[in-house]
C-alpha positions as CSV (number, residue, x, y, z in Angstrom):
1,X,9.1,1.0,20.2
2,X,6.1,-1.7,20.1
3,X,6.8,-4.8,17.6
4,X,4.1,-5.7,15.5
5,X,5.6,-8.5,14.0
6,X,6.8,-10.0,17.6
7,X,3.4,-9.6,19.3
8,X,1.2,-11.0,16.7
9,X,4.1,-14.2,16.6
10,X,3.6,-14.8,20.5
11,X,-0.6,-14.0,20.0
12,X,-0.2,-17.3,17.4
13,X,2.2,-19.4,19.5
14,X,-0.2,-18.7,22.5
15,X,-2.8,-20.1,20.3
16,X,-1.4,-23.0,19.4
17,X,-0.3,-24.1,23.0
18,X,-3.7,-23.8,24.0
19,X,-5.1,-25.9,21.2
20,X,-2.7,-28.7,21.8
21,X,-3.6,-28.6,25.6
22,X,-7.5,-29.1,24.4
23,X,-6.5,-32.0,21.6
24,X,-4.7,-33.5,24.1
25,X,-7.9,-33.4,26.5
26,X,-9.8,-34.6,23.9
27,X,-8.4,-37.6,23.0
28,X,-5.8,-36.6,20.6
29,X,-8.2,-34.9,17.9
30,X,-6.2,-33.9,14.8
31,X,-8.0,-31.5,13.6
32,X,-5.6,-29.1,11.8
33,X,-5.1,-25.5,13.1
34,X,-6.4,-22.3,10.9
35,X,-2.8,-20.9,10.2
36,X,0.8,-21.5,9.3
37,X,2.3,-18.6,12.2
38,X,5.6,-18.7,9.5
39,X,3.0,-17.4,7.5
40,X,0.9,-14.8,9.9
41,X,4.0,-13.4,11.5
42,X,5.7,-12.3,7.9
43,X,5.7,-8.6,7.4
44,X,4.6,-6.2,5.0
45,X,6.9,-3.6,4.0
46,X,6.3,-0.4,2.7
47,X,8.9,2.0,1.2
48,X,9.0,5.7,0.3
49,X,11.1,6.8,-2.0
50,X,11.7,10.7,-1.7
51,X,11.9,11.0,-6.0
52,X,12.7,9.3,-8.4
53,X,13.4,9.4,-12.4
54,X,17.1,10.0,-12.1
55,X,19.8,7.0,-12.8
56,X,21.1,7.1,-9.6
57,X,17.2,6.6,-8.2
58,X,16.2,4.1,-10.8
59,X,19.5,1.4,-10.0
60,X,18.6,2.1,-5.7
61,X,14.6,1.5,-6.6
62,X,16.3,-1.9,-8.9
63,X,18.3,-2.8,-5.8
64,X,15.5,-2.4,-3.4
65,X,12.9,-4.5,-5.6
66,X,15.8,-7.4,-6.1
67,X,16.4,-7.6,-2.4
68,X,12.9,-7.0,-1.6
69,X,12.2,-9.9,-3.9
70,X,14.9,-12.1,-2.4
71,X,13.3,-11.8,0.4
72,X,9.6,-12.7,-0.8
73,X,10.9,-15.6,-2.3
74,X,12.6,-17.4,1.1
75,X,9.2,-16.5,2.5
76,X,11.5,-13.9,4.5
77,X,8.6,-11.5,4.3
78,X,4.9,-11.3,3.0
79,X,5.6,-8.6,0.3
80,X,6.6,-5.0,-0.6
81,X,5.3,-1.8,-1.7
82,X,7.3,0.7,-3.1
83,X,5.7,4.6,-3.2
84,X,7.7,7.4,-5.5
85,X,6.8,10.7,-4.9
86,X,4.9,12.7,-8.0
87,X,6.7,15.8,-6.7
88,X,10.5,15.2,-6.3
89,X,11.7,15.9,-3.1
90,X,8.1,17.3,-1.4
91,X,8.7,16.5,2.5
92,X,4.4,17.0,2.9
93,X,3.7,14.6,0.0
94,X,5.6,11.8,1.5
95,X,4.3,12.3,4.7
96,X,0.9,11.4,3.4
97,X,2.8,8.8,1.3
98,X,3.2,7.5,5.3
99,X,0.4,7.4,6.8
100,X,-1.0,5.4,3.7
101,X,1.3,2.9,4.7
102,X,0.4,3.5,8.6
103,X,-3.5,2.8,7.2
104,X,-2.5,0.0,5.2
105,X,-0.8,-1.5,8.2
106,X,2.5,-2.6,7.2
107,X,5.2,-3.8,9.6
108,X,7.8,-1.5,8.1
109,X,8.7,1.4,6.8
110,X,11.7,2.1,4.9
111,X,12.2,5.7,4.4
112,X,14.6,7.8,2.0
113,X,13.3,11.2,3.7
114,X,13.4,14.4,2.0
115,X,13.3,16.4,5.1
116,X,15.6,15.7,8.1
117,X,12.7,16.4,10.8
118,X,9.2,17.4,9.0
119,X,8.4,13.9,8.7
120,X,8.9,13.3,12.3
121,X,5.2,13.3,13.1
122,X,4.3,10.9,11.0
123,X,7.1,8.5,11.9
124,X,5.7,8.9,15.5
125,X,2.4,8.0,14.4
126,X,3.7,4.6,12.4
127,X,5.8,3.9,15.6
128,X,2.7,4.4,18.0
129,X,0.9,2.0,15.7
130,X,3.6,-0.7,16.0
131,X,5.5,-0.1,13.1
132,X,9.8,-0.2,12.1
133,X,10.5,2.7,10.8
134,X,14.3,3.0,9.1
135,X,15.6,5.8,7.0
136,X,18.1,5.1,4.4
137,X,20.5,7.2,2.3
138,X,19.6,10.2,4.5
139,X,18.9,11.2,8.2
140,X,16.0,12.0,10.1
141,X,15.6,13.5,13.6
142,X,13.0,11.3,14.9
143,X,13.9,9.7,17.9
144,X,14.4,5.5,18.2
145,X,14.6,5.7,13.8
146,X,17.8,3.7,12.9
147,X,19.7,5.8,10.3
148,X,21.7,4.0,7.1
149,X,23.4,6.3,5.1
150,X,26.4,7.3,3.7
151,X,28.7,9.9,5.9
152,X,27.6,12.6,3.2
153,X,29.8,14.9,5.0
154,X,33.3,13.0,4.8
155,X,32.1,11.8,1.2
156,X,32.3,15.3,-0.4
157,X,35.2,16.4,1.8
158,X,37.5,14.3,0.6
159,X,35.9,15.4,-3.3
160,X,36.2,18.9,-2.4
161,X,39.9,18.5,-0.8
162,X,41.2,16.9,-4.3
163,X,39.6,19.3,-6.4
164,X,41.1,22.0,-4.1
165,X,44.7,20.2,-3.9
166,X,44.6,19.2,-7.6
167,X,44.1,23.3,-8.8
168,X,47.0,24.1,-6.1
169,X,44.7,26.0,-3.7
170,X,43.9,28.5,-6.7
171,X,41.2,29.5,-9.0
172,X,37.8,29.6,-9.7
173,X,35.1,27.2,-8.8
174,X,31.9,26.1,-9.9
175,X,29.1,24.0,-7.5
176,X,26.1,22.2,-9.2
177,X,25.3,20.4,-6.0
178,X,21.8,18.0,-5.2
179,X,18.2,18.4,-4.3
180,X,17.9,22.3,-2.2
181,X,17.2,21.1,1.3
182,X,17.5,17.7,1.2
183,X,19.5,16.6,4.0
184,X,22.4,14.5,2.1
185,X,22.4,17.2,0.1
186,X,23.1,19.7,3.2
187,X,25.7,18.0,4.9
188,X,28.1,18.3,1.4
189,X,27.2,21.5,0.9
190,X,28.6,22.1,4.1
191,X,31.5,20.0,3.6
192,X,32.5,21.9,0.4
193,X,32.3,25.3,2.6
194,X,34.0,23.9,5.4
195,X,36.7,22.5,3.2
196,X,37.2,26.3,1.3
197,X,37.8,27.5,4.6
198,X,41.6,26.1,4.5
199,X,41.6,27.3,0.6
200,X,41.6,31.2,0.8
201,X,42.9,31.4,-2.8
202,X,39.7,29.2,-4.2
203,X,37.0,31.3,-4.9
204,X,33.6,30.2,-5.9
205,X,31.5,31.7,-8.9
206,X,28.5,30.0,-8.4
207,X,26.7,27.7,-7.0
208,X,23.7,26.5,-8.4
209,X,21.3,23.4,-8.1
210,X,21.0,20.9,-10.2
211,X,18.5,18.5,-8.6
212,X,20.5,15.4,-9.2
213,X,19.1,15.6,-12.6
214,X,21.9,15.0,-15.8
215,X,19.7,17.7,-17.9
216,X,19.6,20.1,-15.3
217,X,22.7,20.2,-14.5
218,X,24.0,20.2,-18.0
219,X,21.6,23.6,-18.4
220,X,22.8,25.4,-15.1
221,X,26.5,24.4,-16.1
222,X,25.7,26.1,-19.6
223,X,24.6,29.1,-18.5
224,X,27.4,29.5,-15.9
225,X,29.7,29.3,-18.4
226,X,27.9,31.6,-20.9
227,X,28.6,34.7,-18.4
228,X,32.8,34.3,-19.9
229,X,34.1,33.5,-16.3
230,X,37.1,31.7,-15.9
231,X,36.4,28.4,-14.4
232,X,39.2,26.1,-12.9
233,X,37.5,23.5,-11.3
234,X,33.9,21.9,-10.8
235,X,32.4,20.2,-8.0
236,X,28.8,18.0,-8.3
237,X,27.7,15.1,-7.0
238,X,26.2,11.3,-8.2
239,X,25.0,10.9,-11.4
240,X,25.4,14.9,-12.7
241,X,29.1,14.6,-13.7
242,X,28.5,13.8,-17.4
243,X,25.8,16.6,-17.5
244,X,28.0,19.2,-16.2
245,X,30.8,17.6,-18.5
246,X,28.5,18.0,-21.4
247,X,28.1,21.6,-20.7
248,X,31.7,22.1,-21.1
249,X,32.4,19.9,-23.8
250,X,29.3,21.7,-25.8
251,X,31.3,25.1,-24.9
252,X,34.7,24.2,-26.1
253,X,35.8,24.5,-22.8
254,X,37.0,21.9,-20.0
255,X,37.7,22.3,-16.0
256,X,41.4,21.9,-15.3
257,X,39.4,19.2,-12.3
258,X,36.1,18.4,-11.6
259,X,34.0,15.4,-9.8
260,X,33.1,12.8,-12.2
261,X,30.2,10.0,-11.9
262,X,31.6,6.7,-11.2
263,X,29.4,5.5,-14.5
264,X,30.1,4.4,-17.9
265,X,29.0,7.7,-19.8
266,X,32.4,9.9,-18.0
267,X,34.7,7.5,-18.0
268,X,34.5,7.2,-21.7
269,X,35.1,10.7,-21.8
270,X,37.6,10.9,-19.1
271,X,39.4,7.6,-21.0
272,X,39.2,9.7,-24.3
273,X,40.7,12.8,-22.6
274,X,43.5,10.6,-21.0
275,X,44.7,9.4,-23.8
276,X,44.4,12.5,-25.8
277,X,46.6,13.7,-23.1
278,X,44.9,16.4,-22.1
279,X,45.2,18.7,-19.5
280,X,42.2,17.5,-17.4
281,X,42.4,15.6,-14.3
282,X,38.9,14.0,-12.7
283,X,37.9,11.9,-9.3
284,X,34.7,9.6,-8.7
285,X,33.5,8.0,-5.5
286,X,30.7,5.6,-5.3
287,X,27.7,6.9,-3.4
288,X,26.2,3.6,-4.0
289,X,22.7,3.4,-4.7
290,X,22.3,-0.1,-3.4
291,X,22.2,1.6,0.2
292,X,18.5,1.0,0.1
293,X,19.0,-2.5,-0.4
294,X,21.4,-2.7,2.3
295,X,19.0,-0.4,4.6
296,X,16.0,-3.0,4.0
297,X,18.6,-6.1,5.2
298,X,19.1,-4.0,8.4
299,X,15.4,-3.2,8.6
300,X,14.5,-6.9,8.7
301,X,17.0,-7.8,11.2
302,X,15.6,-5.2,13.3
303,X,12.6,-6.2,13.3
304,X,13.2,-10.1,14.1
305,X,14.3,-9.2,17.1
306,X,18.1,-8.9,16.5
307,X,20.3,-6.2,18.0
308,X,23.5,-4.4,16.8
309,X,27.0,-5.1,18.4
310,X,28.5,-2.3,20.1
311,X,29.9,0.5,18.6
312,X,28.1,-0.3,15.1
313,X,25.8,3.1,15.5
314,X,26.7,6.5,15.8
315,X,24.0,8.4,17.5
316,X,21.1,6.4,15.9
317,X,23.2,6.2,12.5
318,X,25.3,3.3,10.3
319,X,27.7,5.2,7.9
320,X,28.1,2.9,5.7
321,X,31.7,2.8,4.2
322,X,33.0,3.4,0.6
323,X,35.7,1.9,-0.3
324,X,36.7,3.1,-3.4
325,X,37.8,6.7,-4.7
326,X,39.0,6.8,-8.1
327,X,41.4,9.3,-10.0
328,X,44.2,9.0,-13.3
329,X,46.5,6.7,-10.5
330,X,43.7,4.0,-10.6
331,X,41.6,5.1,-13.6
332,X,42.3,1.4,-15.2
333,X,40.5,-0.2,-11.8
334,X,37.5,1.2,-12.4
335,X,37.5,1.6,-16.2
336,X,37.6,-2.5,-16.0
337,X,34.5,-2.9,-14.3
338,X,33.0,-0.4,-16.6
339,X,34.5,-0.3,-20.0
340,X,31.4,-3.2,-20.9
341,X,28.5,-1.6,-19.4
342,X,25.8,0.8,-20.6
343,X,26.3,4.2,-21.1
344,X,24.1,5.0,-17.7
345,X,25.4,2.4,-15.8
346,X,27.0,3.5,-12.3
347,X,28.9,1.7,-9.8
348,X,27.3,0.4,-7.0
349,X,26.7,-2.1,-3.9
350,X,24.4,-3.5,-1.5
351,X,25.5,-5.5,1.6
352,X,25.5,-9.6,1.5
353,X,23.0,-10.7,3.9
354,X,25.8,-11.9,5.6
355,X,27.9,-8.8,6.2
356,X,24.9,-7.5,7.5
357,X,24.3,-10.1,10.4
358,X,28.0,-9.3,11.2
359,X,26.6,-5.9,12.5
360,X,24.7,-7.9,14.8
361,X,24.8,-9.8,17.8
């Protein structure tokens, strides 16, 4: 992959050798030279979104602009752009989103992709102009594209598994999962079907998107309930919990298990449930929107030049790990680091600058 950033700091350094050969043949002239090459060899960074508009987009677009800002302050890099798509989730509106970027000639681009491979032949153009290209939160196919996302897959497996466990491998099910074709969204989908397969006894009434929207899902939910099926349990993903919550609460009704948002707005519910002592149980895991922050640390290392250890990648990809996974037996854990916060707040995480040069050699 060609370097931008590396070729245009050894086109400067040459530049200055040969200057300081020519003062020094001229009798040790001081004239100063044009340009700081701290300066010329910063890059520009440009950064697509996908969507935007949800809570869960809003905090990763906040945790992007504060490390993106970090780094324009240490002079780390010349500046930022972030780009949000008008159409949620459009694979062929983003790809133009790219190649402004490629005609703008940044040094990177970060990427939260909607598509797994229909953005591949843009990200070969920005590569055969000299251009980083990382994806974060989600996968692409394009070859030499460093990957930084959760392992969606294991994420909602071990959701799916508690649900399934908590009901006693019986009953009926409910999935209001994320975007339709968006490739985190795919792989726990998948994960879900792959975990029913052990769970001949769960059956599942519907399945219906809710584009990792809070309103959405709380009208899908609604109108899933409105047909008078019995539902045991409900799967979803990041911030719909309280929406599909809302529907049942609305109803009258509630899940004997569903997947909560690691946020404020559930857990107040889920506290008031608890010590109502009602018959309700609930998990939460942390798909931590700071993964774009911690995707444009990795991106900049990258690009100066650095190189991962061994064994940090998987096939082009970091997984990055969560470490948390809440339910009643450590409800008060998270409820601390909550109980203070705003209503849409969610729990989240980017990677210190120096956990991130760990990766590294």
């Amino acid at each position: 992959m060609k370097r931008k950033g590396t070729k245009l700091f050894a086109l400067v350094l040459v530049t200055l050798l040969l200057s300081m050969t020519l003062l020094a043949g001229c009798g040790g002239q001081t004239e100063e030279p044009a340009d700081d090459p701290a300066e010329v060899a910063l890059p520009t960074v440009g950064i697509s979104t996908g969507s935007s508009g949800t809570t869960w987009r809003n905090i990763m677009i906040d945790a992007l602009e504060e490390v993106g800002t970090e780094y324009k302050d240490a002079g780390a890099i010349a500046d930022y752009k972030i780009v949000n798509n008008v159409n949620n989730g459009d694979a062929t509106e983003q790809a133009n989103i790219l190649r402004d970027f490629i005609s703008e000639e940044v040094d990177i681009i970060l990427v939260n992709p909607n598509s797994p491979d229909a953005l591949n032949g843009v990200i070969a153009e920005a590569q055969e102009a000299g251009i980083l290209v990382l994806s974060f939160d989600a996968t692409v196919t394009a070859p030499d594209v460093v990957n930084v996302t959760l392992d969606h897959y294991a994420w909602n497996k071990k959701n799916a598994e508690f649900i399934f466990e908590t009901l006693g491998g019986k009953g009926n099910v409910i999935d209001i999962p994320g975007l339709d074709g968006h490739p985190a969204n795919n792989e726990r989908v998948k994960a879900t079907d792959d975990v029913m397969k052990d769970y001949p006894e769960i059956e599942m009434i519907a399945r219906t998107s809710g584009g990792w929207d809070q309103t959405k899902a709380k009208e899908v939910t609604a109108q899933i309930i409105g047909s008078g099926k019995q539902i045991d349990g409900a799967i979803t993903q990041d911030g719909m919990g309280f929406g599909v919550f809302s529907a049942f609460k609305d109803a009258g009704k509630l899940p004997k298990v569903m997947f909560g948002d690691p946020g404020t707005a559930f857990f107040k519910e889920w506290k008031a449930l608890r010590d109502a002592g009602a018959d309700f149980k609930a998990c939460a895991q942390p798909n931590p929107p700071g993964i774009g922050g911690t995707g444009f640390r990795i991106a900049l290392n990258l690009f100066n030049g650095m190189e991962f250890n061994d064994g940090v990648l998987v096939d082009g990809t970091y997984f990055y790990k969560v470490s948390s996974f809440y339910t009643d037996e450590n409800f008060d854990e998270a409820w601390e680091m909550l109980k203070d916060k705003p209503d849409d707040y969610l729990l989240s995480e980017i990677m210190s600058q120096e956990a991130v040069d760990e990766l590294f050699k």
